[in-house]
FILOVEX-400567 format. One line per field, with one value per residue: residue in three letters; x, y, z of N, C-alpha, C in turn. Coordinates in pm, whole numbers. Example, Ala and Ser with C-alpha at 12.3 -4.5 7.8 and 13.67 -1.06 7.14 Angstrom:
2
bake	c(ALA, SER);
n_xx	c(1319, 1285);
n_yy	c(-569, -225);
n_zz	c(780, 708);
ca_xx	c(1230, 1367);
ca_yy	c(-450, -106);
ca_zz	c(780, 714);
c_xx	c(1320, 1290);
c_yy	c(-330, 3);
c_zz	c(780, 787);
//
This chain:
270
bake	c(UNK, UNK, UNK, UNK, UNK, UNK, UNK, UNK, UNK, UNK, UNK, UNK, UNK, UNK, UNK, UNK, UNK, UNK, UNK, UNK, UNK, UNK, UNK, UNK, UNK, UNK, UNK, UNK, UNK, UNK, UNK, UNK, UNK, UNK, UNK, UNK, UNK, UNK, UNK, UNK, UNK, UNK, UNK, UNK, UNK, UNK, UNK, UNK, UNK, UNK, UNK, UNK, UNK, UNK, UNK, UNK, UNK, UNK, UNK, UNK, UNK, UNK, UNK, UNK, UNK, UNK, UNK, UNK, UNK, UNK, UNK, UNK, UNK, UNK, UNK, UNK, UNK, UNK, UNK, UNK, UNK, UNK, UNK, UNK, UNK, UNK, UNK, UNK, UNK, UNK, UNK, UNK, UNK, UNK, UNK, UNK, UNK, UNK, UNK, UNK, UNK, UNK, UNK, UNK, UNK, UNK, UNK, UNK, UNK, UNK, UNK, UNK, UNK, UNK, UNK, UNK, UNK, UNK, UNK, UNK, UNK, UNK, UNK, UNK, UNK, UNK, UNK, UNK, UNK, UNK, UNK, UNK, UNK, UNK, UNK, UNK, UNK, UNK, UNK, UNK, UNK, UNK, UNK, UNK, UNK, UNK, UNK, UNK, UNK, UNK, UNK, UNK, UNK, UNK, UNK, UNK, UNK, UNK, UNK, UNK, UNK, UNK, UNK, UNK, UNK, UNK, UNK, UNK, UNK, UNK, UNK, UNK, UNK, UNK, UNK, UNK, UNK, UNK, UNK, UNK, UNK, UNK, UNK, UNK, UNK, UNK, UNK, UNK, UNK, UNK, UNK, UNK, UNK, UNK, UNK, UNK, UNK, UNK, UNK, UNK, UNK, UNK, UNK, UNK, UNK, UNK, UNK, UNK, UNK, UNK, UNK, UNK, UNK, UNK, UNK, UNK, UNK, UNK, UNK, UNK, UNK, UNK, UNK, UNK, UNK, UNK, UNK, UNK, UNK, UNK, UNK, UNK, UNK, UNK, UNK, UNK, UNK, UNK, UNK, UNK, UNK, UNK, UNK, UNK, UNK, UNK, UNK, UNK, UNK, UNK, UNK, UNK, UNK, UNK, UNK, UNK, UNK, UNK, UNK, UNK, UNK, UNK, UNK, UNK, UNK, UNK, UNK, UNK, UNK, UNK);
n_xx	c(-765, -993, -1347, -1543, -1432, -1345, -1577, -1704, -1507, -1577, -1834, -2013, -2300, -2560, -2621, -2354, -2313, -2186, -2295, -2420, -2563, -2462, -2176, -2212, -2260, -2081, -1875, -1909, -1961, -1677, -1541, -1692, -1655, -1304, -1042, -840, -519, -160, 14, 214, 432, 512, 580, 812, 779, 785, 569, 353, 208, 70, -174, -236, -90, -220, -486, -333, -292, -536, -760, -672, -521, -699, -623, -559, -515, -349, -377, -228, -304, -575, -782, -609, -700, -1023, -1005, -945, -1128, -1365, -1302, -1304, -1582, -1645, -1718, -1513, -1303, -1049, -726, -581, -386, -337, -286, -270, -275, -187, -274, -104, 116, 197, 271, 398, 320, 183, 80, 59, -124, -397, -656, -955, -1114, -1411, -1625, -1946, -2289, -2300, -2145, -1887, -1735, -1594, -1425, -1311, -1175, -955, -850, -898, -1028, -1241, -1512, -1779, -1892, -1881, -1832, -1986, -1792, -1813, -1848, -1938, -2149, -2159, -2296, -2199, -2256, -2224, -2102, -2001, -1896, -1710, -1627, -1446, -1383, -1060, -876, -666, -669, -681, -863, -1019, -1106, -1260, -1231, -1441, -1513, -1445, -1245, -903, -649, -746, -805, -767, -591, -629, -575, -775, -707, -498, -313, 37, 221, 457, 508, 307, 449, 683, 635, 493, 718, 872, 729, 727, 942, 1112, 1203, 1077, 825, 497, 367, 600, 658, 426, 165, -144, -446, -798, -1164, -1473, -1803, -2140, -2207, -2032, -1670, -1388, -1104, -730, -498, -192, -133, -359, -734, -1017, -1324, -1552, -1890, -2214, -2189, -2044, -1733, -1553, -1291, -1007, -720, -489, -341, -118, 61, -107, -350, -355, -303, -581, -761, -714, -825, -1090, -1226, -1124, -1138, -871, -659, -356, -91, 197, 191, 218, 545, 514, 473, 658, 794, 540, 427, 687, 668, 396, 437, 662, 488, 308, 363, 466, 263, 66);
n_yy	c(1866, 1923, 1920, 2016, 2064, 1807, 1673, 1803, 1730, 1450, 1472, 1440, 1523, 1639, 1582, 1542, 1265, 1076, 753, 439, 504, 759, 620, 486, 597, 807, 663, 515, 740, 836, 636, 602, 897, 927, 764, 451, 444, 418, 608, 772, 607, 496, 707, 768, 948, 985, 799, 832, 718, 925, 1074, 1381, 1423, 1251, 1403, 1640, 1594, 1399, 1579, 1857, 1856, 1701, 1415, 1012, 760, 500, 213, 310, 582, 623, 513, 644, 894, 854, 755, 951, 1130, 1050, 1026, 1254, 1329, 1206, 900, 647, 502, 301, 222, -50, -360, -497, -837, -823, -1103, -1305, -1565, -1708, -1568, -1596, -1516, -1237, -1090, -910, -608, -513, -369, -87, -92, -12, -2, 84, 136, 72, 137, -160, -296, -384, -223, -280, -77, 16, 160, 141, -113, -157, -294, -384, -413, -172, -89, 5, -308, -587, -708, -976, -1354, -1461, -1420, -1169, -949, -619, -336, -452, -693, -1015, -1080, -1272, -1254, -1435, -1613, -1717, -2010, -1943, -1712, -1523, -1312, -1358, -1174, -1250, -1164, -1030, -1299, -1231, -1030, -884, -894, -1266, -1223, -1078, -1059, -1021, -900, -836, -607, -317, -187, -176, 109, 140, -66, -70, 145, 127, -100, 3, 217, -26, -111, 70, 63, -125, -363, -623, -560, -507, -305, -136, -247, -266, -38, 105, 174, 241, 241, 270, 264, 368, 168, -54, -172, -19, -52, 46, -145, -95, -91, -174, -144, -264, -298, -416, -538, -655, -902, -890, -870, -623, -542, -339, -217, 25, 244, 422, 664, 987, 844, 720, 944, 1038, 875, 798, 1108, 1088, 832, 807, 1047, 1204, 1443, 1441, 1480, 1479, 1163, 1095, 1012, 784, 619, 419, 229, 143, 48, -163, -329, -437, -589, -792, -885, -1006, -1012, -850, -608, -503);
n_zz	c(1738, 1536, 1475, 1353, 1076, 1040, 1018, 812, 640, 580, 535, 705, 882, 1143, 1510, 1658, 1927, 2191, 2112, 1984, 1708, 1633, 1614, 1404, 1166, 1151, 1137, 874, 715, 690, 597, 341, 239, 244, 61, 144, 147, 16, -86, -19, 105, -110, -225, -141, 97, 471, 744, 1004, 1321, 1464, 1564, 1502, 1275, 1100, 1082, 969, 690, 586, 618, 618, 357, 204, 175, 127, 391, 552, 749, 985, 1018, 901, 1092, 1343, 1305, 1319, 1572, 1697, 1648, 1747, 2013, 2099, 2048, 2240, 2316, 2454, 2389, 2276, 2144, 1975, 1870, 1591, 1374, 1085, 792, 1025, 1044, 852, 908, 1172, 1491, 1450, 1289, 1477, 1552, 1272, 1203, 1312, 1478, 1663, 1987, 2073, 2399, 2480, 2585, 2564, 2517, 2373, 2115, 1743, 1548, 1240, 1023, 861, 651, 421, 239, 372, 655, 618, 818, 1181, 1419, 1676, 1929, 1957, 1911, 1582, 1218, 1011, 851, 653, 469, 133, 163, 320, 644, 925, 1295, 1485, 1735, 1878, 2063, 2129, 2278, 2115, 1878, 1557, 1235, 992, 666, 366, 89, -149, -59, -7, 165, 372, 611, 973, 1296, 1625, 1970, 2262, 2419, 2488, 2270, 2184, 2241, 2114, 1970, 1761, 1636, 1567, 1361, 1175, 1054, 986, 783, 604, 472, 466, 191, 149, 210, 139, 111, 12, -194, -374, -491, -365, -316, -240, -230, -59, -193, -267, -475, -433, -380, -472, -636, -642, -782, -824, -1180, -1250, -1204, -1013, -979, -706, -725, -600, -642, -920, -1061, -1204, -1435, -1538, -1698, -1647, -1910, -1872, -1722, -1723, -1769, -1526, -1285, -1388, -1265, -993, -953, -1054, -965, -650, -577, -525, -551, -687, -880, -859, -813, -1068, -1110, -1004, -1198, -1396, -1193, -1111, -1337, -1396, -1185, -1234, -1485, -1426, -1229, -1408, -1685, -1996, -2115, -2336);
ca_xx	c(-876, -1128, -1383, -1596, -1346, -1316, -1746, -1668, -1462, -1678, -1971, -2108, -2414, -2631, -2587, -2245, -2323, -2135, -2410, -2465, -2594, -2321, -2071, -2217, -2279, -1926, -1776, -1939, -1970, -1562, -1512, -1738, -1555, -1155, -950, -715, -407, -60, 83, 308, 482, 549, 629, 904, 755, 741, 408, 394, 116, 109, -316, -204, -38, -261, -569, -340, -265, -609, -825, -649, -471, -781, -583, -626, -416, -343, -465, -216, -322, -728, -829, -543, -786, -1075, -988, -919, -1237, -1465, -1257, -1334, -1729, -1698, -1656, -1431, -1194, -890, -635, -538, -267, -440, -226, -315, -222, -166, -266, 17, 291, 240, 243, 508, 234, 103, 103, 104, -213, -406, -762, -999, -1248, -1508, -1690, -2070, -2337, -2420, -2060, -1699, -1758, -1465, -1427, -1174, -1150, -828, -849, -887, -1218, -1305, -1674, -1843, -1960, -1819, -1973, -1996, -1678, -1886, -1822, -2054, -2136, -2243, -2302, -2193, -2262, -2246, -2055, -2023, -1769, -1750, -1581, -1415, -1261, -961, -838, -508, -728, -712, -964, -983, -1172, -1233, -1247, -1544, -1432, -1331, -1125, -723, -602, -833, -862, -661, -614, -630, -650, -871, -619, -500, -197, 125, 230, 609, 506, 257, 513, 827, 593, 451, 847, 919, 638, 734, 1116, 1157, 1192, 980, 728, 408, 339, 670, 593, 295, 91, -298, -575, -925, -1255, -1609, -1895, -2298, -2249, -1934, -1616, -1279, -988, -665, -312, -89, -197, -513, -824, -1075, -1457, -1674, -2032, -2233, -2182, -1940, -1647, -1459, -1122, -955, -588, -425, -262, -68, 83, -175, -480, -349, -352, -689, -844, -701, -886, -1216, -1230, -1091, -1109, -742, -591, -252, -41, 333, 202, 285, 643, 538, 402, 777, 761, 405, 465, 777, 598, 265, 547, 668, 379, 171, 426, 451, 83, 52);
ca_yy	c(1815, 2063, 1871, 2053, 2029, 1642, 1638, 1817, 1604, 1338, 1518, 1395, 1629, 1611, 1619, 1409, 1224, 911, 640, 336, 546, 821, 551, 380, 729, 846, 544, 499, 853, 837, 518, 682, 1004, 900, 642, 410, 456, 420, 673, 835, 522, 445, 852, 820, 1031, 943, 874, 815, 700, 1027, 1138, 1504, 1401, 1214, 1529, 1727, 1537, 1346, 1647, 1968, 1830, 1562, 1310, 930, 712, 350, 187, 407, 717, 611, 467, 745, 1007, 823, 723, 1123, 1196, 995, 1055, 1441, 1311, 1160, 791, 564, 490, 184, 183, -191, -348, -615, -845, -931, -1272, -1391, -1700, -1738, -1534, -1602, -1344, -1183, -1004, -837, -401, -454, -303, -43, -106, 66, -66, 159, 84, 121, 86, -257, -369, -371, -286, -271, 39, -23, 232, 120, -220, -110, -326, -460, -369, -83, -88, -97, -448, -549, -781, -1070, -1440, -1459, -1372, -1050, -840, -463, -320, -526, -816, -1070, -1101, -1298, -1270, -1577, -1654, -1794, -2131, -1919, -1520, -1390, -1301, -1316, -1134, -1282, -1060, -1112, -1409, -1151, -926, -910, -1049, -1300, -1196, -953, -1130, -913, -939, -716, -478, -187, -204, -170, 194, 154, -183, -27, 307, 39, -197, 103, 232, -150, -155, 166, 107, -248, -400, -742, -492, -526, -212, -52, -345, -204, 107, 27, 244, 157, 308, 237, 325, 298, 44, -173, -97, 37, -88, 21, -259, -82, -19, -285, -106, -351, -298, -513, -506, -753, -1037, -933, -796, -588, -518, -219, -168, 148, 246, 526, 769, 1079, 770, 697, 1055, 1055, 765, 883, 1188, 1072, 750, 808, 1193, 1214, 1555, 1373, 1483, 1374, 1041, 1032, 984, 641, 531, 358, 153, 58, -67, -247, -385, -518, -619, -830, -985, -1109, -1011, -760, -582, -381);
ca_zz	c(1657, 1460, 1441, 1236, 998, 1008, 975, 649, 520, 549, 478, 845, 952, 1243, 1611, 1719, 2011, 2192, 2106, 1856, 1611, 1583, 1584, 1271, 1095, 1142, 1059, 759, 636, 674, 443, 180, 173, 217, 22, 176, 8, 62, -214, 47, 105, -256, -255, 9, 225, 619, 729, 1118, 1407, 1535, 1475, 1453, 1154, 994, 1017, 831, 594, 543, 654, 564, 226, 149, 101, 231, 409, 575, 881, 1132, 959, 881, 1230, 1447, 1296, 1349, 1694, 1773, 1620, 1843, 2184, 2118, 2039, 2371, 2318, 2539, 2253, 2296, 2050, 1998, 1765, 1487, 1266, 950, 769, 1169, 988, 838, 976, 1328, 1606, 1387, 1224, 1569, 1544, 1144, 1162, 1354, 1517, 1744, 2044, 2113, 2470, 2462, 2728, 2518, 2509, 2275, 1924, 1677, 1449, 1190, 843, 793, 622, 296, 152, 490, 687, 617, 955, 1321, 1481, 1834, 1993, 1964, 1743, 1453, 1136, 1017, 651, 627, 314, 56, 166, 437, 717, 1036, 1373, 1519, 1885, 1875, 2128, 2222, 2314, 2006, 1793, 1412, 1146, 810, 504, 249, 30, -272, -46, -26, 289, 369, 768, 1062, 1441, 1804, 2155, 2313, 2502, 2437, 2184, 2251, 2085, 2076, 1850, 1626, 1594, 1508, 1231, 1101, 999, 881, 623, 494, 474, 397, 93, 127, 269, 33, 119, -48, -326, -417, -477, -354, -314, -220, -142, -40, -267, -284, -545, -405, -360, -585, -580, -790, -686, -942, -1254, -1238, -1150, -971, -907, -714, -677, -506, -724, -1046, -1090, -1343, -1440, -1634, -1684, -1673, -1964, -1869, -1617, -1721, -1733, -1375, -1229, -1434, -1209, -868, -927, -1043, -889, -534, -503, -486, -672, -681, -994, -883, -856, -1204, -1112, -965, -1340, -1431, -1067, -1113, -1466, -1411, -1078, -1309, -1572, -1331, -1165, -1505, -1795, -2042, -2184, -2516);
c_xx	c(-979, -1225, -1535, -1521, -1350, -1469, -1739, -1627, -1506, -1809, -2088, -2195, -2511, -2588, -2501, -2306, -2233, -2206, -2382, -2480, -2497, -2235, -2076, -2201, -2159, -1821, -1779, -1949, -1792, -1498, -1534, -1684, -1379, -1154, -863, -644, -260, 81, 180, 453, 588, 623, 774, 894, 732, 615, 437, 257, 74, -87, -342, -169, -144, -431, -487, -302, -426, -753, -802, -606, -591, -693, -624, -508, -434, -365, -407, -242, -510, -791, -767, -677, -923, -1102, -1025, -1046, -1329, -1433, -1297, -1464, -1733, -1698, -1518, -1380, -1046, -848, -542, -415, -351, -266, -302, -211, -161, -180, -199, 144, 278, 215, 355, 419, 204, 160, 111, -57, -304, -568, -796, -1140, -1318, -1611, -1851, -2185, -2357, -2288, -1956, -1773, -1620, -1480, -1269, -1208, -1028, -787, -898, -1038, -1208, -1473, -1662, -1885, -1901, -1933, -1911, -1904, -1739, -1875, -1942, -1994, -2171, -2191, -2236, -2190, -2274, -2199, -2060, -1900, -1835, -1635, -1598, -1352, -1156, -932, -750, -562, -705, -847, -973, -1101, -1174, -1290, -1372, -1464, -1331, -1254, -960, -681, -746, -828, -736, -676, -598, -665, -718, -813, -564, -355, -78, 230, 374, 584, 480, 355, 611, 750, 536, 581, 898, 854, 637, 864, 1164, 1122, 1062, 909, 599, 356, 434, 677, 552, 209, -42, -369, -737, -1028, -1405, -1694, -2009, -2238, -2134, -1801, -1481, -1200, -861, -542, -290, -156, -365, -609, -978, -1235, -1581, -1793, -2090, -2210, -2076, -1857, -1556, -1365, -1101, -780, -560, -359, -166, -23, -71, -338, -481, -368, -511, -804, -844, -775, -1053, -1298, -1210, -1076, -974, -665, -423, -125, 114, 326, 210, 431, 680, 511, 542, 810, 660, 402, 499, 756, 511, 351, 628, 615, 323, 240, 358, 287, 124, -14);
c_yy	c(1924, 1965, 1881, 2045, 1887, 1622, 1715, 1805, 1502, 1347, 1455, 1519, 1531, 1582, 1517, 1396, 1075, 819, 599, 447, 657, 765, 527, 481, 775, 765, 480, 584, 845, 736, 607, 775, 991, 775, 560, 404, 500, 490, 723, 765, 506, 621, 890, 915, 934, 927, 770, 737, 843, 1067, 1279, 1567, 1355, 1329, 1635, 1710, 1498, 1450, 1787, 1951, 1759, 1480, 1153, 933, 540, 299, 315, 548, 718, 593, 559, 839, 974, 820, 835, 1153, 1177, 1024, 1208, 1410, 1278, 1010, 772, 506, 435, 175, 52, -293, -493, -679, -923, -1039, -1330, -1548, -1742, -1689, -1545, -1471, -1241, -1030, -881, -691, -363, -380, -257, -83, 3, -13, 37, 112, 154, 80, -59, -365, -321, -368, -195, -171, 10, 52, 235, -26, -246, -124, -403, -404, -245, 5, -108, -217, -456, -665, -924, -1178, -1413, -1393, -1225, -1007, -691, -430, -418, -657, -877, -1133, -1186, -1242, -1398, -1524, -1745, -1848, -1981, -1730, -1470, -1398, -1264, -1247, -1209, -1183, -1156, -1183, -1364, -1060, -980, -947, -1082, -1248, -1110, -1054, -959, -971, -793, -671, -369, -193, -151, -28, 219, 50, -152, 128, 223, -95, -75, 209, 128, -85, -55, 189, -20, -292, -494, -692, -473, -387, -87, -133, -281, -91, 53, 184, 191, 252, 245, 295, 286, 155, -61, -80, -90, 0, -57, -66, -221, -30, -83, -207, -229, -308, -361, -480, -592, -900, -1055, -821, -758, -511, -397, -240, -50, 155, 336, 594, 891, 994, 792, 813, 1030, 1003, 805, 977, 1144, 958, 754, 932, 1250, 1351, 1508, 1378, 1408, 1200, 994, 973, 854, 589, 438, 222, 91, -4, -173, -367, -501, -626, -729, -961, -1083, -1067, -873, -696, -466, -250);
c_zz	c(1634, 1440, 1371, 1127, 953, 996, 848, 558, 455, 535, 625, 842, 1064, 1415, 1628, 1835, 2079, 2233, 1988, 1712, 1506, 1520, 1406, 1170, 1096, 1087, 904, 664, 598, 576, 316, 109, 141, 193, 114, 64, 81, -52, -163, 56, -8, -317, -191, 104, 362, 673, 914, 1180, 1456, 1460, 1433, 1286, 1057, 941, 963, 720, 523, 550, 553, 404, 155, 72, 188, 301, 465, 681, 1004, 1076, 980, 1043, 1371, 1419, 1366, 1509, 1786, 1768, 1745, 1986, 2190, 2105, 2199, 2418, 2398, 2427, 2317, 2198, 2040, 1892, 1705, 1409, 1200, 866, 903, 1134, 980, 886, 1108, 1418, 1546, 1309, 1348, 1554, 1383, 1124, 1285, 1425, 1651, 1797, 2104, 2214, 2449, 2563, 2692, 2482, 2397, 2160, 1876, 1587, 1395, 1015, 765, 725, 529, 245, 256, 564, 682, 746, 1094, 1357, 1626, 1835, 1966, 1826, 1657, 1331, 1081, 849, 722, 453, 218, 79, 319, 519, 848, 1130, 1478, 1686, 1850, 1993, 2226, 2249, 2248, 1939, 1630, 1312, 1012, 698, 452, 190, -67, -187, -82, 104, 361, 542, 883, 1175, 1523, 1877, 2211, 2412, 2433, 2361, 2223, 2109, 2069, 1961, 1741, 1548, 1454, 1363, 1130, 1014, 936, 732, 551, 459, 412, 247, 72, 207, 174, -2, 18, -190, -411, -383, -494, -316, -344, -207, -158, -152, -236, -370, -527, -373, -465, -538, -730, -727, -853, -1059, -1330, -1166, -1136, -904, -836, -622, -607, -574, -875, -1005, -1230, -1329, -1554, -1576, -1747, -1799, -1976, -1757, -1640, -1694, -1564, -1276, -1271, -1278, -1042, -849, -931, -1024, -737, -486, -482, -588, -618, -798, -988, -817, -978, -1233, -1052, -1076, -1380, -1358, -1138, -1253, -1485, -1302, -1171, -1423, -1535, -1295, -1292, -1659, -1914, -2116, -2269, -2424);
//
């Protein structure tokens, strides 16, 4: 870990320390600057757990990536700040798929003299903000999330109302990293994997946050949202770059996919 390097990615300045305040500042400077995005996926490239991997990829290349890529780095970052850093296994839609879901997604508990708070930059348009282990409701940025207890020791998150999956579950231990290694090779190999589905990319902004699913580009602010469709492979590089920072050119060779994908979903468009 360089981690001058990874404070220049994210444009962090000022003294790291492992306290409240760091946390929130690192965690939030890192949204702002990297995308989630799962272009690798949809690229056939391998993309692993491994946090070595994902700073040179998301660091040295600037590119983004997806919860075990966004939150591994993350994770590294803060254990070299000095933070007490648990790597824990989350599933999202637990709602509905059951414990079937558990390791499909990556989380991080950060101990603090003041108690558990959750750091999570991998959950595309989820908080802005790590929050503390605790039920309730709470804002980050622009929108409003809670944390629930669950009857049977888990614990659930709910997404703002406009996000994409409406909420993630966990138990507050430390994840199990043969699980998250082996769901993290499903969802990039399987078919009925949403992930090899669909090409997503997200990112935080001052004024809300970006979202492109395919060739639908999605912006929401605190109260409206607006829509654009791609019309093109060279549009779509276009948007990657000056939407999400992404210098990405042979993602033009996903434009045929992501067409026939949208083509698909909501029928043919002029």
């Amino acid at each position: 870990m360089d981690l001058a390097a990874y404070f220049r990615r994210i444009g962090f300045q000022g003294e790291a320390r492992p306290d409240l305040a760091t946390l929130k500042a690192v965690h939030r400077a890192h949204l702002l600057a990297i995308p989630y995005e799962n272009l690798d996926v949809q690229l056939g490239r391998p993309v692993t757990t491994e946090p070595a991997a994902a700073f040179e990829k998301i660091v040295e290349r600037r590119r983004g990536g997806w919860c075990y890529e966004m939150n591994g780095l993350l994770g590294w970052a803060l254990a070299e700040i000095g933070f007490s850093v648990t790597r824990m296994a989350g599933g999202v839609g637990r709602v509905l798929l059951g414990d079937a879901a558990e390791a499909n997604h990556l989380i991080l508990r950060v101990d603090l003299d003041d108690g558990p708070w959750l750091a999570d930059v991998g959950f595309g348009d989820g908080p802005l903000d790590p929050f503390p282990i605790k039920a309730g409701p709470f804002r980050s940025g622009l929108f409003d999330f809670a944390l629930e207890a669950q009857s049977d020791g888990w614990w659930r998150v709910h997404n703002h109302p406009r996000g994409g999956a409406p909420s993630f579950d966990f138990r507050d231990r430390p994840g199990d990293e043969a699980a998250l290694s082996a769901r993290c090779h499903w969802l990039q190999t399987a078919q009925d994997s949403v992930f090899v589905q669909n090409a997503v990319v997200q990112r935080h902004g001052p004024e809300g946050l970006s979202i492109l699913r395919g060739r639908t580009l999605l912006t929401l602010g605190v109260e409206d949202t607006t829509k654009q469709t791609i019309p093109s492979a060279d549009a779509y590089i276009e948007v990657l770059d000056r939407v999400f920072g992404l210098d990405l050119p042979e993602a033009a060779d996903l434009w045929p996919a992501i067409r026939a994908r949208h083509e698909a979903l909501f029928g043919p468009t002029a």
